[in-house]
C-alpha positions, 0 to 999 in steps of 0.5 A: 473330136468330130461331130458324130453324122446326123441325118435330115429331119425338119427344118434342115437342109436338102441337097441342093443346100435349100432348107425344107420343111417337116413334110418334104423331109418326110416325103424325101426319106419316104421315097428313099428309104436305103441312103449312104451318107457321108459322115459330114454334118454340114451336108449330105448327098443320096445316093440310092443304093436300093437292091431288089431284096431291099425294094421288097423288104420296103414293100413289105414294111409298107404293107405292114404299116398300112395293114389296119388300113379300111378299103376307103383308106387304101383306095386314098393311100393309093391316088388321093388327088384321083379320089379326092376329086370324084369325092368333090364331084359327087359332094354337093355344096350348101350343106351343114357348113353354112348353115347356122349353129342355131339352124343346125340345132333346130333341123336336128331337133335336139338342144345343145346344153341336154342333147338327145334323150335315151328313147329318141336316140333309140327311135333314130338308130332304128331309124337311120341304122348304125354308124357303120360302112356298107363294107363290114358286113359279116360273110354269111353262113351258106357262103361259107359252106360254098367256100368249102367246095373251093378245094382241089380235093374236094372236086377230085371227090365230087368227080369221083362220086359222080362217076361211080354213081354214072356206074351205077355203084350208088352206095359208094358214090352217095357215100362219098358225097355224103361225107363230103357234105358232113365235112362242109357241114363241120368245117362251117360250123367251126368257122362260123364260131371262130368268126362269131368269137372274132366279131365278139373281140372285135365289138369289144374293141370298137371305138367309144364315143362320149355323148351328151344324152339327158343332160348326162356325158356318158360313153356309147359304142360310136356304131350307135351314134345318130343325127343329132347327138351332141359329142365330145371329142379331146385330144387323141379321139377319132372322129365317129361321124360327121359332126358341126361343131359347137364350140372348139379350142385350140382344135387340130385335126388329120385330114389325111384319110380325106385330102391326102395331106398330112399337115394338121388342119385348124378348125373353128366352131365359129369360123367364116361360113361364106369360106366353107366352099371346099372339101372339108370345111372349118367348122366341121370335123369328118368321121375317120379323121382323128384330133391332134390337139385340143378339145371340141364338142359338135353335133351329129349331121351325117352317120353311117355311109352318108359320111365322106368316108362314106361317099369314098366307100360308095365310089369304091363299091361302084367301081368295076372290080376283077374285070377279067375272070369268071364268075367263080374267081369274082365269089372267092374275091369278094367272099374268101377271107384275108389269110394271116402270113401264117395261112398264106403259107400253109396255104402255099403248102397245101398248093405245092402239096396238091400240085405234086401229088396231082403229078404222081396221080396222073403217072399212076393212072397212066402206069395202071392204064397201061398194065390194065390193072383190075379192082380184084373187090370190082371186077366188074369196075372199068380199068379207068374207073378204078385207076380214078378211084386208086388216083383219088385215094392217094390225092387225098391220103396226101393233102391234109384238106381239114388244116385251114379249118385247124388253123383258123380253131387255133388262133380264134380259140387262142386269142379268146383265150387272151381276153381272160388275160386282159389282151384283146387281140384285134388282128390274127397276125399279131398272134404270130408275131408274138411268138417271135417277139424278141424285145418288148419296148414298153411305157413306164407309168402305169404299164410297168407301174401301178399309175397310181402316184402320191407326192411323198415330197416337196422341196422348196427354197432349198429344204425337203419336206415330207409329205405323209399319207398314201393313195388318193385319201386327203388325209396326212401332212406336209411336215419339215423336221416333224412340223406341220406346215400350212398357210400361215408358216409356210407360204412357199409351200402353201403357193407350190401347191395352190399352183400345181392345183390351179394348173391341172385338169383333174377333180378329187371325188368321193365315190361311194361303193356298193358295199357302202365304203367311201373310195377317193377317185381322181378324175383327169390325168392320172400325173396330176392326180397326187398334186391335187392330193397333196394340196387338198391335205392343206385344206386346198380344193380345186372347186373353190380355188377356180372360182376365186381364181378363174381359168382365162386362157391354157396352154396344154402340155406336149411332148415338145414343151414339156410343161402346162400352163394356165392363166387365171385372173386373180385379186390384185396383188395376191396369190393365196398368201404370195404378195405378187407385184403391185399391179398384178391382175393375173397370173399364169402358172406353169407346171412341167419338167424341171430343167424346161421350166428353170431355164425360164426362171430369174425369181425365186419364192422364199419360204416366208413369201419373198420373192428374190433373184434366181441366180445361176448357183441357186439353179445349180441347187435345184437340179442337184436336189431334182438329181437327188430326188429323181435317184431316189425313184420319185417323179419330179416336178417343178412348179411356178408362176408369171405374175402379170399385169394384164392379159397378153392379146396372143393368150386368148388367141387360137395359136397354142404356139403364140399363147406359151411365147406369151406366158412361158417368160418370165418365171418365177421358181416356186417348188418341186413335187416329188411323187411315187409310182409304185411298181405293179405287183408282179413286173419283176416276175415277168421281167424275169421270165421274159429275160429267161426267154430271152426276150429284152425288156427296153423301158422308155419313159419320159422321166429323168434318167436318174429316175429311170435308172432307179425305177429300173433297178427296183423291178430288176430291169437293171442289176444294181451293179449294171453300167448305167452309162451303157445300158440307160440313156437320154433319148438326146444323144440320139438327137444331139443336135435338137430335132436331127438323129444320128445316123442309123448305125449310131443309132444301131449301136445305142440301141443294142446295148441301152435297156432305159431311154429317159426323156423320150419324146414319142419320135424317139420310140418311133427311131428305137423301133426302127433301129431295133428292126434293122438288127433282126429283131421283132419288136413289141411296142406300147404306147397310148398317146396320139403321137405314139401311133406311127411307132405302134404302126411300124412295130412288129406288135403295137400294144396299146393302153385300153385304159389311158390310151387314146383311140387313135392309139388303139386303132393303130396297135395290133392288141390292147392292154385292158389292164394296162399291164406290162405282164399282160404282155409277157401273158401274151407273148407266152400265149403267142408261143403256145398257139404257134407251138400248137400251130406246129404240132398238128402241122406235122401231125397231119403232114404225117400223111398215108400216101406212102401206104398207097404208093409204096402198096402200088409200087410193089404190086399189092392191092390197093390198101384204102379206098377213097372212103375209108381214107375220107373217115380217116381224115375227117375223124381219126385225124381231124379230131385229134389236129382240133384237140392238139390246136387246144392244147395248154402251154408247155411252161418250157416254152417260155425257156427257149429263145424266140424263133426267128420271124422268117422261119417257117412252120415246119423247119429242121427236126420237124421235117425229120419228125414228120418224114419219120412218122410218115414212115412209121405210119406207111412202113407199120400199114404196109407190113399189117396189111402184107400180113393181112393179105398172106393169112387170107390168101397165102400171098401177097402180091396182087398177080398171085392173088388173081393168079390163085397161086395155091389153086387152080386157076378156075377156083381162084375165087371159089377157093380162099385159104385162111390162117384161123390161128395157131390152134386152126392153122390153115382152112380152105373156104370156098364160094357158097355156089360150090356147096351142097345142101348140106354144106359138105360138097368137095371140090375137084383137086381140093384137099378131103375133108374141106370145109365150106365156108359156112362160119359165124362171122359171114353167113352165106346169103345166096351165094353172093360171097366172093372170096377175093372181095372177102380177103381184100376187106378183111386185110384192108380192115386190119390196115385200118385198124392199125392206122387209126390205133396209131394215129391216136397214140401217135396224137398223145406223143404229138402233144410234145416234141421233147416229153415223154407222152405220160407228161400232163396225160390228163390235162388236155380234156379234148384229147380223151374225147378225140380218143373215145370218138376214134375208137368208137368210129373204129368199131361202128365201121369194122363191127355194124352190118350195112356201114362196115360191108355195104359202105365202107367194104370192111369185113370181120376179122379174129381177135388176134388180127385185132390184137396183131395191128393194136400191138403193130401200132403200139410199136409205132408209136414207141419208135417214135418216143425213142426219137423223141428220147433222142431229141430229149437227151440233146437237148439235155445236154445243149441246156447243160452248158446253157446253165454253165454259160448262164452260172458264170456270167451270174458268177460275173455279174456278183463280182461287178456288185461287190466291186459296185458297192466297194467303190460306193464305200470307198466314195462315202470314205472319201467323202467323210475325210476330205470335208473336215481336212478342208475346214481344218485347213480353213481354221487359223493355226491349224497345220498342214501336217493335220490334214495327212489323215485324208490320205491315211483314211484313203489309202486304207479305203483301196486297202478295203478294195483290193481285199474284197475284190 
């Protein structure tokens, strides 16, 4: 059988047959991302199959990769040898670098051992400003109201105020600017919150610094960092400022930011001073780098922008920006805030849409020139003026200038929301893509776990023991067969865990509460937590056995080594109760993974403290007991120890490297721990509803298989009868042949079957992302450590871990787990899929827009039905306020049903636009008919020439004389102007029926003859169409609130919606009811309760129509669920039949077993015949029997 193909990784080899290393493989890969490879592992050739759609795709993943990216960063990321060398020119030499400690301290006024204290630390922030760059500063609130002018259809608005007010119509021209100006005014008052609330997740977010302040450690904002606080910094940390270091061990950091280099810079607290002449001197750390390895502590010398990423943001704020353009481009450069992919599109939405209607205005104003078409209210208004105002009115009946502001509510609100679910969200984009998230790629210990482990067994010199208690209290017992085992009667077992003990970093505390109980804590890493327990139940303490055997050198734990070791001197010969070797003077002990620590075994500890040769058999007994242990869920590992007689000299050397070659070999075997995570209350649950949303939850730990298969199995991850060949792996098949991976279809094929990869190193998440990405998927990823961020980078959503996770971790993810827990991320993938369902549904709402009642009123030659103001009240209120109540509502529990969209779909797609084009119909076709209705009962007509024309009237009194319908019990009036009337209000005109009645009535007095009964009939029509529109708009924001159910389904659960309600009922009866706002100002006028009634109940069956489609919609849906739950009921069906079989073949195996021991000892006893063993294939043949019937 071939080898499968690999594919270049470090140290292979090139095309040109040369070998390269780790970063010209990087950078080859980097900058070919598409290759064909032959399937070949002795060579490979690039050949660059790159198309345009792929050089796009790549871009984009760029942009992705880079979008936590600062601008300094990107200035760098982009020409770093260019920045670089501005940054040398303007750093001046002779700084802190050669300086001594002693001076340095002595400048800072501060002393290593105590640091600052607290009213000193206060006195400088005050003095110096907080560690912050220039570049974050919060956009004021009066540019935020400028913003708001930034909109076509706002200068459309403004041009038309002005023109009326050059006309002298100054109510509608002030009218106009006023409600302009009260729009600007909400739509800044609901950024400013939404911004407010952002800051407030993002403060909450921010990196935390632990400083030495009083001769205390304890954990401040990194923002709030002076000169001269003295700072720990540990593996995984960024750097918060500029510091000198004080003392340093096994110290490397990335310089990336600052050099462009990608290799791990080594640095000392005590290096060479005379060779600091460089950029980033050795005995310095800089803010914005990040610790790869080791631990440091080093004093502030430079905050703020007095840092080098300080200098690079300053050359960034001196370099010309925006050359070309004017004064308005370079404002909204500098203050307009970057859009989501989900504004940017909305965004191109409401361009395309202006763009068009601007089109249509610019053909209507030319058709209205032509015709010299007159305002029957304004027959005073120039034609042109008048074609602007109708112009004006269809621009902004047709562009929903208030979504933005609706956009912007709905993710802040909702990511505020996320906080009280232990999610902080740090950037809006992630919100969209959790609504798309199709696999959720997650840690095991302490995300899928409580991370809370107690050893529950040892195994030692081929016997289990049970350990007994529970959680971190050090009370219970090692027991063998219900025996106590200590000191005195089990070296073994006393020698494992004085071992495990010495080899850790973590303290047993008790800590007091507020209610006066006593709580055990551990304090370090929480994998070594329940060694420490177990070996304080045998009375072992870590304080007193570090001062009998002090720490001399350490080599930390990594992915690659897999193991921990520590070297600590010792009394000659001894180890606790262990005789060590004559002439020992120190031991190293070792903790790690099993098969990693067994290879480099060759003795063996007896229980009674001999030590005898580890032969190859005895190691195949120690990983079948690991084997069993790991089935049974527990975490497994191996303890043991190198006996020396002296130091090495590359044990306390700088080189980690060096020291592990030193003190890995040779080892002496002592014993396995075994530990317990329990699962987290309620992972199953949200495995489960994250399966019925058919979302895959992909486990990667760095656990045995055997012990992740189970795990996975305990919480439903896996189904008992699952093919764990299939669906668990080790992450080593993916890299058969050490560090190089198998090709990307390979790696595709694995990856879309395998739901468990164990042994996972964090490369490996970094190829599983990738690969899943590739087949379409939109991949959530979690991670906590310092080589888990370039997988949290390229995934779709990075999750990190707000408690164990690091702060390179966390500046990498796109949200934090506060609660390191994994149903905080189903939480927040159920959450997602809420803001995007509510994003959609006041999407159509207000796309459902009234330029068809302009247009279609125009084109069939009415008058014009709204004005510019009447349609600026509907947007802002009647539809503003009910898109802000829809951007509010809860979460439809059937969300959580459907499969996740596509990542490219867009908002608004399929159905929708049938929704929307539906209503938008509804909406136009109901206003055009109330309106027609309107115009008919005030002038007996209804197309515009016969209403001017005076069809049932002579020409001169057409606007004398008005028929109006009063009802059924009135029928038809004739009403004429106050002019034409007598004294005594009885004056008959010529031609006019006897008997006429002036219009002299309750609703409009005659106030000096000022009456027109054209302007009277138009606003009395208009004042119907109005109704009816925001009647419907309100029932038609109850449907809107679902697509599929019915609208009385949680009538009462959106609060915000009832306040939307009343407010546009009370704006319909202050601008249809109150004198001065409903004539003077919006040109309404007063109509009869059955007009009222007519255009309620119009609306009425508007909304209905649309609950009939939704029925529609409902009823399909119904159905496709219906074989959903058939095709789900028989692969159920399916997947119980593989059980039974499952738990058959184990019975059957267990059979098997049974029989064929004693056939074997039978057949090994004298005198015992052949024909006695035929009972093993009796017993067998009647095991398939059991089979064949259950099956």
């Amino acid at each position: 059988m071939a080898d499968p193909p690999l594919r270049v990784a470090t140290g292979s080899r090139g095309s040109d047959g040369q070998w390269v290393d780790e970063h010209e493989a990087r950078a080859r890969l980097t900058s070919t991302p598409t290759r064909t490879r032959p399937v070949t592992s002795s060579s490979f050739s690039y050949q660059d199959t790159r198309t345009p759609k792929m050089e796009e795709r790549a871009s984009e993943r760029e942009a992705h990769r880079s979008r936590f990216m600062s601008d300094p960063e990107l200035v760098l990321a982009r020409d770093p040898a260019k920045t670089r060398q501005e940054l040398e020119s303007s750093t001046t030499q002779g700084g802190w670098q050669d300086q001594l400690i002693e001076s340095v301290l002595q400048q800072l006024q501060v002393k290593a051992k105590t640091g600052l204290s607290a009213a000193e630390a206060t006195a400088r922030l005050t003095q110096y400003g907080p560690n912050t760059l220039e570049g974050d500063k919060t956009t004021p609130v009066w540019v935020i109201f400028l913003l708001q002018f930034m909109n076509l259809i706002i200068g459309l608005l403004m041009a038309a105020a002005l023109a009326s007010i050059a006309l002298q119509e100054f109510v509608e021209g002030i009218a106009i600017i006023a409600i302009v100006l009260l729009n600007a005014i909400i739509a800044t008052v609901q950024e400013s919150r939404a911004n407010n609330a952002l800051d407030a997740l993002a403060n909450m977010s921010s990196p935390q610094s632990v400083v030495l302040r009083d001769g205390r450690q304890l954990q401040v904002a990194s923002r709030e960092l002076v000169p001269g606080d003295i700072v720990v910094l540990t593996t995984g940390d960024i750097v918060p400022a500029d510091l000198r270091l004080l003392a340093s061990a096994d110290l490397k950091v990335n310089e990336m930011i600052l050099t462009g280099e990608s290799e791990m810079v080594h640095k000392k607290f005590d290096a060479n001073i005379t060779l600091s002449k460089k950029l980033t001197p050795d005995n310095m750390v800089f803010a914005s780098t990040s610790i790869s390895s080791g631990n440091a502590t080093g004093v502030v010398v430079e905050t703020g922008m007095s840092t080098r990423v300080g200098a690079i943001a300053a050359l960034l704020k001196g370099a010309p920006t925006n050359k070309g353009g004017n004064c308005v481009s370079k404002f909204l450069s500098q203050h307009q805030p970057k859009l989501t992919p989900l504004q940017e599109a909305l965004h191109r939405l409401g361009v395309f849409m202006g763009m068009a209607v601007l089109t249509i205005c610019a053909v209507v104003f030319l058709v209205g020139m032509l015709r010299g078409n007159h305002d029957p209210k304004n027959a005073d208004r120039p034609v042109w003026l008048t074609m602007v105002m109708v112009s004006v009115s269809l621009a902004v009946s047709a562009v929903p200038e208030g979504l933005p502001m609706v956009v912007t509510i709905c993710l802040s609100t909702g990511t505020a929301d996320m906080v009280k679910q232990h999610v902080l969200v740090r950037k809006l984009a992630a919100v969209e893509s959790l609504g798309a998230a199709s696999v959720i790629c997650t840690d095991k210990t302490g995300t899928l776990t409580e991370g809370k482990m107690t050893a529950v067994k040892l195994w030692g010199d081929f016997q289990e023991y049970n350990i007994t208690g529970g959680g971190f209290e050090p009370i219970g017992e090692v027991l063998l067969n219900g025996v106590p085992q200590n000191a005195q009667n089990n070296v073994q077992v006393h020698t494992t865990l004085l071992a495990a003990t010495l080899c850790s970093n973590t303290t047993l505390q008790e800590q007091r509460q507020d209610d006066g109980s006593v709580v055990w804590t551990p304090f370090g890493n929480a994998s070594e937590a329940p060694l420490v327990v177990a070996a304080a139940k045998l009375r072992i303490q870590p304080e007193e056995i570090m001062r009998t055997y002090p720490r001399v050198a350490e080599v930390p734990f990594t992915s690659e080594r897999k193991m921990m070791i520590t070297l600590h001197s010792t009394p000659p010969g001894t180890l606790g109760e262990l005789r060590l070797p004559n002439g020992t003077t120190c031991v190293a002990c070792v903790k790690g993974a099993p098969n990693y620590i067994l290879k480099n075994c060759s003795q063996l500890v007896r229980t009674n403290g001999d030590v005898v040769v580890l032969n190859p058999k005895d190691k195949e007994a120690i990983l079948e007991a690991v084997d069993e242990l790991s089935s049974q869920a527990l975490r497994v590992i191996a303890v043991a120890i190198n006996p020396m007689k002296s130091v090495p000299p590359t044990a306390t050397a700088d080189d980690a490297d060096a020291k592990f070659s030193a003190l890995s070999t040779p080892l002496m075997f002592i014993g396995l721990v075994a530990s317990i995570d329990p699962a987290r209350p309620g992972v199953k649950e949200a495995i489960r509803k994250a399966r019925m949303a058919s979302i895959r939850t992909i486990m990667i730990t760095g656990d045995y298989l055997k012990t992740a298969i189970a795990i996975a199995k305990n919480i439903e991850l896996l189904n008992v009868g699952a093919d764990t060949g299939e669906e668990a792996v080790d992450c080593s098949v993916l890299r058969p042949r050490g560090d190089e991976y198998l090709t990307d279809p390979d790696i595709d094929e694995i990856t879309s079957r395998t739901s468990v990869f164990a042994r996972a190193r964090p490369e490996d998440k970094l190829e599983i992302v990738k690969s899943l990405q590739r087949q379409g998927q939109v991949a959530a990823m979690t991670g906590d450590g310092v080589n888990d961020a370039p997988a949290l980078k390229e995934a779709d959503i990075g999750v990190a871990m707000g408690i164990s996770g690091t702060e390179v971790a966390k500046g990498a993810s796109d949200m934090i787990l506060t609660d390191d827990n994994f149903c905080s991320i189903v939480a927040a993938v159920e959450k997602g899929r809420a803001i995007y369902t509510n994003i959609q549904k006041f999407v159509c709402f207000l796309l459902s827009t009234k330029i068809s009642i302009i247009f279609l009123a125009l084109a069939i030659g009415l008058p014009n039905p709204l004005e510019p103001l009447q349609i600026l009240i509907l947007n802002l209120f009647a539809d503003g306020m009910a898109a802000v109540a829809l951007s509010l509502e809860k979460g439809d529990p059937l969300n959580m049903r459907e499969r996740p969209r596509p990542k490219t779909q867009r908002i608004i797609h399929g159905r929708l636009w049938m929704l929307v084009m539906t209503n938008a119909a509804l909406i136009g076709v109901g206003a055009l008919t109330v309106y027609s209705v309107g115009l008919h009962w005030n002038f007996d007509s209804v197309l515009l020439d016969d209403i001017l024309s005076g069809a049932k009237t002579d020409a001169e009194y057409r606007n004398l004389a008005c028929p109006r319908w009063q009802g059924v019990k009135d029928n038809w009036k004739i009403y004429t102007n106050c002019d034409a009337v007598d004294s005594d209000g009885k004056r008959r005109l010529p031609d006019l029926p006897p008997n006429t009645t002036s219009y002299d009535d309750d609703y409009v007095s005659c106030r000096g003859g000022k009456y027109e009964c054209l302007s009277e009939g138009i606003a009395r029509a208009q004042t119907m169409a109005f109704i009816y529109i925001t009647t419907m708009e309100m029932f038609r924001a109850y449907t809107a609130r679902s697509f599929t159910n019915h609208v009385f389904v949680g009538f009462f659960t959106n609060k915000w919606m009832q306040f939307a309600a009343i407010g546009s009922i009370t704006l319909t009866l202050i601008v249809t009811n109150v004198p001065v706002i409903m004539d003077d100002l919006f040109k309404f006028a007063h109509i009869y309760w059955f007009q009222w009634l007519f255009s309620m109940l119009f609306a009425f069956i508007g909304a209905t129509l649309g609950e009939v489609l939704k029925c529609i919609y409902r009823r399909n849906d119904r159905d496709f669920a219906r074989w959903q739950s058939m095709h789900d009921g028989f692969d159920s069906v399916l997947l119980e039949i593989r059980n039974l079989r499952h738990h058959v073949e184990h019975l059957e195996e267990k059979l098997e077993i049974a029989t064929h021991k004693p056939a074997r000892r039978l057949q090994c006893q004298p005198g015992v015949s052949r024909e006695n063993s035929s009972s093993n294939n009796t017993t067998t043949s009647v095991s398939f029997t059991l089979r064949e019937t259950y099956v």
